[in-house]
C-alpha positions as a LaTeX table, in Angstrom:
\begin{tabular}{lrrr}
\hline
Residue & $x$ (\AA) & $y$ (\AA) & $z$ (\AA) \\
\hline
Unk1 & $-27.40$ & 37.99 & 60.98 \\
Unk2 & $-26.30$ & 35.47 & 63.68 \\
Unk3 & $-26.28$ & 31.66 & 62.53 \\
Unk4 & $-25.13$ & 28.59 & 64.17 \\
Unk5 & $-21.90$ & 27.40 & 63.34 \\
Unk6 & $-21.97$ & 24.00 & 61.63 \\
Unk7 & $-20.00$ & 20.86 & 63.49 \\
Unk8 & $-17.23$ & 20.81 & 61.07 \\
Unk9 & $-16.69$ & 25.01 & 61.35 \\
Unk10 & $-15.96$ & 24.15 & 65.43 \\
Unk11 & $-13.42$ & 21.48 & 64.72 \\
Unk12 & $-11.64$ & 23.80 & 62.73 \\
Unk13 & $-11.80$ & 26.69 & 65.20 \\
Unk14 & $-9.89$ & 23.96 & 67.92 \\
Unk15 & $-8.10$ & 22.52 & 65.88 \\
Unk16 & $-6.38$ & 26.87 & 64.95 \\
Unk17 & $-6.38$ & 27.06 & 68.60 \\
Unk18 & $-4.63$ & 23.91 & 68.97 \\
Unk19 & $-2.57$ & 23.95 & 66.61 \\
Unk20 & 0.41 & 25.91 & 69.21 \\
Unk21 & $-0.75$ & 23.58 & 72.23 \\
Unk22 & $-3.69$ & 24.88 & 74.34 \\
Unk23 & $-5.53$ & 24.37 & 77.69 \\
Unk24 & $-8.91$ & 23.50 & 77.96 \\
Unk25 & $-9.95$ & 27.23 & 79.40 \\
Unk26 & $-8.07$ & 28.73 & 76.44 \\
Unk27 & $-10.00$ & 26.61 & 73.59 \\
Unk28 & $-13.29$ & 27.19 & 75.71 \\
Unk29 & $-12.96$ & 30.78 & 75.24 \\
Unk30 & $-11.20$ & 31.64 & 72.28 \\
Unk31 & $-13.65$ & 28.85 & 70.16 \\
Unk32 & $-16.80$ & 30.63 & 72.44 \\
Unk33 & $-18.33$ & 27.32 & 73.58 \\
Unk34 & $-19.75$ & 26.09 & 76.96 \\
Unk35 & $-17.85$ & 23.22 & 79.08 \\
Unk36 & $-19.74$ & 20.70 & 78.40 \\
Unk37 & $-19.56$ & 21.39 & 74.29 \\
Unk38 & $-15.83$ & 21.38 & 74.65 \\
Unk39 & $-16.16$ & 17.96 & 76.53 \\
Unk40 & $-18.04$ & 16.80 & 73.83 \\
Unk41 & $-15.66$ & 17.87 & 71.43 \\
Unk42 & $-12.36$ & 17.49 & 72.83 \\
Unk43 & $-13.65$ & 13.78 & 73.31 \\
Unk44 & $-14.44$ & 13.52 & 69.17 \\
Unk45 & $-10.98$ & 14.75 & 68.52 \\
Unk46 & $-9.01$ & 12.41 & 71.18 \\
Unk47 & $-11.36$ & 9.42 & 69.63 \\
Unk48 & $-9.98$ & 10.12 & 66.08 \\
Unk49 & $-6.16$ & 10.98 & 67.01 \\
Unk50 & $-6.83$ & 14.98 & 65.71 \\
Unk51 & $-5.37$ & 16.24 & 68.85 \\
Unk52 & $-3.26$ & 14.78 & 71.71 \\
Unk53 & $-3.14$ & 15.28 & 75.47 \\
Unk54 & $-0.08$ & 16.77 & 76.61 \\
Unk55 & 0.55 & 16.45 & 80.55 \\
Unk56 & 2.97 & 19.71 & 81.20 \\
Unk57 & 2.60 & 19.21 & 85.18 \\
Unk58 & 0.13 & 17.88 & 87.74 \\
Unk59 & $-2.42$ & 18.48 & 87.07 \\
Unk60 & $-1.24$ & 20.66 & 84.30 \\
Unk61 & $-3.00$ & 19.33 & 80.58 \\
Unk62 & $-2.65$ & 20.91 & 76.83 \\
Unk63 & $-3.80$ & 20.01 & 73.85 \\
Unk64 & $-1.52$ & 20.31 & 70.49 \\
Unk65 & $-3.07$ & 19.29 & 67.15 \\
Unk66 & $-1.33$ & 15.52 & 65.11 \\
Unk67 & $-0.47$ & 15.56 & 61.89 \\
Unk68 & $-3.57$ & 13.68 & 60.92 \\
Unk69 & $-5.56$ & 16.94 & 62.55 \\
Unk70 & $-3.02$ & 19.48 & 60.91 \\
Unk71 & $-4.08$ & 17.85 & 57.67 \\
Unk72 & $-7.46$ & 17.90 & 58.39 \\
Unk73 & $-7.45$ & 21.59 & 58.96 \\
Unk74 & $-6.17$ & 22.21 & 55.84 \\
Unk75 & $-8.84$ & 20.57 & 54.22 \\
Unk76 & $-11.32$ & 22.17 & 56.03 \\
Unk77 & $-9.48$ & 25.48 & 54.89 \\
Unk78 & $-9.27$ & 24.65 & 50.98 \\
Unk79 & $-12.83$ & 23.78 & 50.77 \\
Unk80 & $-13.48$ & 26.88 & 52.78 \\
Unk81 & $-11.58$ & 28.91 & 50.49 \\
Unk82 & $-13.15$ & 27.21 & 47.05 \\
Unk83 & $-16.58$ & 27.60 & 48.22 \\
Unk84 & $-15.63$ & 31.17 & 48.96 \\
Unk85 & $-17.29$ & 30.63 & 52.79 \\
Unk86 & $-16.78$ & 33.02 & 55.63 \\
Unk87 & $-15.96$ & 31.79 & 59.08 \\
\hline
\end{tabular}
């Protein structure tokens, strides 16, 4: 059975990814979005300080996951696991 994946279940997905620093090609494919969803939301998660940009070079960019997204993730993971939810 194929079902969409809810908003929250792709922040989680880049903020795993992110969570050892990432490009945007490497959270594009290992989340399996399109461009302009990963636009969308790498733009959410710069807004509310859940990732940061990381310049490694020019033009060179990563993203790593904060604190503040680190502890969102684990959130995200607890309810997850109480609600007995596969993702």
């Amino acid at each position: 059975m194929n079902r969409r994946r809810s908003h929250i279940e792709i922040i989680a997905e880049m903020l795993r990814v992110g969570e050892n620093g990432a490009g945007k090609t490497e959270i594009m494919y290992s989340v399996n979005m399109s461009y302009a969803q990963l636009q969308k939301y790498l733009a959410f998660l710069l807004t509310h300080e859940l990732i940061q940009k990381v310049e490694v070079g020019n033009p060179s960019v990563r993203y790593h996951v904060t604190d503040k997204g680190a502890e969102l993730l684990k959130s995200i993971d607890s309810v997850i696991e109480v609600l007995d939810v596969d993702m």
